[in-house]
C-alpha positions as CSV (number, residue, x, y, z in Angstrom):
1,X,-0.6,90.8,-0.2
2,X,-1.7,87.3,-1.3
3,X,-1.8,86.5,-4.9
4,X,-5.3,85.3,-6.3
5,X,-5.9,82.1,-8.4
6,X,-7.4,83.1,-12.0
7,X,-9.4,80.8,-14.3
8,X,-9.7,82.5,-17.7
9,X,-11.1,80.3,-21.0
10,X,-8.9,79.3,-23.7
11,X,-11.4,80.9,-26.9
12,X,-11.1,83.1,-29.7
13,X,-13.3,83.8,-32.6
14,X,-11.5,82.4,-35.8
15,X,-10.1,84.2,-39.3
16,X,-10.0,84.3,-42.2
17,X,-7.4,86.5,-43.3
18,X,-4.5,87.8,-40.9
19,X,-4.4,87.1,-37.2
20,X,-5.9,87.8,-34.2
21,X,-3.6,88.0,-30.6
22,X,-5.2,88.0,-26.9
23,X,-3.7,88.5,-23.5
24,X,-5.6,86.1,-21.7
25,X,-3.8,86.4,-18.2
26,X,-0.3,88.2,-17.0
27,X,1.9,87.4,-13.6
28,X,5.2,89.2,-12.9
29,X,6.8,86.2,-14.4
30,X,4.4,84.8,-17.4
31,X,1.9,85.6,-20.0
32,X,-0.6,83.7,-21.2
33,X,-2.2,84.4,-24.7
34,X,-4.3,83.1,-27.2
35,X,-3.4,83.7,-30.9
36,X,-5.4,82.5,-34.4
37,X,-4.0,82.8,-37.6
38,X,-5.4,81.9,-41.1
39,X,-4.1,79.8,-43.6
40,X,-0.5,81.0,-44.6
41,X,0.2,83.5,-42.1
42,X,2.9,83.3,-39.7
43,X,4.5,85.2,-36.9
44,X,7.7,87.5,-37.1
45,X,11.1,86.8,-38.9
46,X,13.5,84.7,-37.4
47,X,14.3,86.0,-34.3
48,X,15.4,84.9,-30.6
49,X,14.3,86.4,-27.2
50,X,17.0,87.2,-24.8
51,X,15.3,86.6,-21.6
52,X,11.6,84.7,-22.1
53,X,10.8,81.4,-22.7
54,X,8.3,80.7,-24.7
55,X,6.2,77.5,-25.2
56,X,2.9,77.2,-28.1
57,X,0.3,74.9,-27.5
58,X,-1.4,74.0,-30.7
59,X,-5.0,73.8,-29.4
60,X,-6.2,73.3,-33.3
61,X,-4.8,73.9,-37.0
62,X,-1.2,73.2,-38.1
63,X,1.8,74.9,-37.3
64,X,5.5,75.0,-39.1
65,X,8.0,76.2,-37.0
66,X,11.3,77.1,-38.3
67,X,14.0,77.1,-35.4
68,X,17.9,77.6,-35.4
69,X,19.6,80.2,-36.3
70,X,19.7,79.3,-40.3
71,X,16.1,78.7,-40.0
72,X,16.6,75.8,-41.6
73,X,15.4,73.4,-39.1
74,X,11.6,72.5,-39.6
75,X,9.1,71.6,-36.5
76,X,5.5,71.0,-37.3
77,X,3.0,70.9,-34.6
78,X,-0.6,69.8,-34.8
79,X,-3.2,69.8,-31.9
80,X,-2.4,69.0,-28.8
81,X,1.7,69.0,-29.3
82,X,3.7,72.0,-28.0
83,X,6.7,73.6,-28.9
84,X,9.1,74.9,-26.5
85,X,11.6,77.5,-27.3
86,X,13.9,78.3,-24.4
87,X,15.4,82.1,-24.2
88,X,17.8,82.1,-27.0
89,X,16.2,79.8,-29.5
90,X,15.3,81.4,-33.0
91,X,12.2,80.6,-34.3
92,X,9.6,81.5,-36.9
93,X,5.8,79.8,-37.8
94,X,3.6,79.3,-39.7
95,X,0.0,78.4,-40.4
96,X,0.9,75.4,-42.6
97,X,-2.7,73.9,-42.9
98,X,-5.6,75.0,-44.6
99,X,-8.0,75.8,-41.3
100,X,-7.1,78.6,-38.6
101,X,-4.2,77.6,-36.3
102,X,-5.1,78.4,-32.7
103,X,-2.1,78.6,-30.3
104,X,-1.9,79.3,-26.5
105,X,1.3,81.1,-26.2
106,X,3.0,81.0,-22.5
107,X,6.0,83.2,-22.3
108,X,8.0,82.9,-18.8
109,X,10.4,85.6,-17.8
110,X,11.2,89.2,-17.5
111,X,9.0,91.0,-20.4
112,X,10.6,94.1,-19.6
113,X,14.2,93.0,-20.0
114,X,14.0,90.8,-22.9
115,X,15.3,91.9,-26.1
116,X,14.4,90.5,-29.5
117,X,17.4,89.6,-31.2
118,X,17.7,88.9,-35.5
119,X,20.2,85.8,-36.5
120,X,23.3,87.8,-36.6
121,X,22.6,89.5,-32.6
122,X,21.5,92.6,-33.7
123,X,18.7,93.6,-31.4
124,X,15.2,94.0,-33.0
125,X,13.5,97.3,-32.0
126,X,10.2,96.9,-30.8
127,X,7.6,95.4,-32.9
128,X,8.5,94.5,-36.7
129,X,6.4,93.8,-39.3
130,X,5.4,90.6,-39.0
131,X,4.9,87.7,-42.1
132,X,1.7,88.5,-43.7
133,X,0.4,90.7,-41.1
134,X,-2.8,92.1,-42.2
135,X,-5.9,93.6,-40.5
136,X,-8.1,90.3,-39.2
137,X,-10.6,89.3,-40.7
138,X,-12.6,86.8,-38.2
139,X,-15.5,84.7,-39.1
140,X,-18.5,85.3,-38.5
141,X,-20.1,83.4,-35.0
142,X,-17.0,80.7,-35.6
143,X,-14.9,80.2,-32.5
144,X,-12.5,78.1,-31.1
145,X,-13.6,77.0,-27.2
């Protein structure tokens, strides 16, 4: 069976308060999804995936990303950089700015046997409670597109 292009378009209403998360398109390999967080809020604790890549594209806001496995080592991203985090790589964000951060978040590899691991290997059971995570609050006809 032959596989069909898709053309799917990067925009997402923007926050206020917590953050909003979008599959936008899926393969076998990759995911593609759109993500807006307000001022403050981040994603996750320090953790590393065992078998995804991962790249975000900030498409508009400001993003602090702390990588290594002390955390201690700080990226920042602004529009139109990316950060790529190969399987393995711990990372945590932020929305460091005082707008919403929009991020297209590309993750390349098996979804189903990657593992979520914290800084000293333990394995991270499904979903954790994520830094700031509150119920969205988006803003009224304001979108990123």
């Amino acid at each position: 069976m032959e596989k069909q292009a898709q053309v799917v378009q990067l925009k997402t209403q923007l926050v206020k308060e917590g953050h909003t998360r979008f599959m936008l398109a899926e393969t076998d390999l990759m995911t593609l999804r759109i993500h807006c967080y307000a001022p403050g809020i981040g994603e996750n604790a320090l953790h590393a995936h065992t078998q995804e890549d991962h790249i975000f594209v900030v498409l508009d806001g400001t993003a602090q990303f702390n990588t290594g496995r002390d955390g201690k080592t700080l990226v920042g991203a602004t529009k139109n950089h990316a950060v790529v985090l190969p399987a393995g790589s711990y990372y945590q964000f932020c929305n460091s700015g005082q707008t919403p951060l929009v991020m297209a978040r590309i993750g390349a590899g098996s979804d189903q046997a990657d593992q979520r691991l914290n800084p000293d290997g333990s394995a991270i059971p499904g979903r954790t409670q994520e830094h700031g995570a509150a119920k969205p609050v988006l803003i009224e006809g304001a979108f990123f597109e």
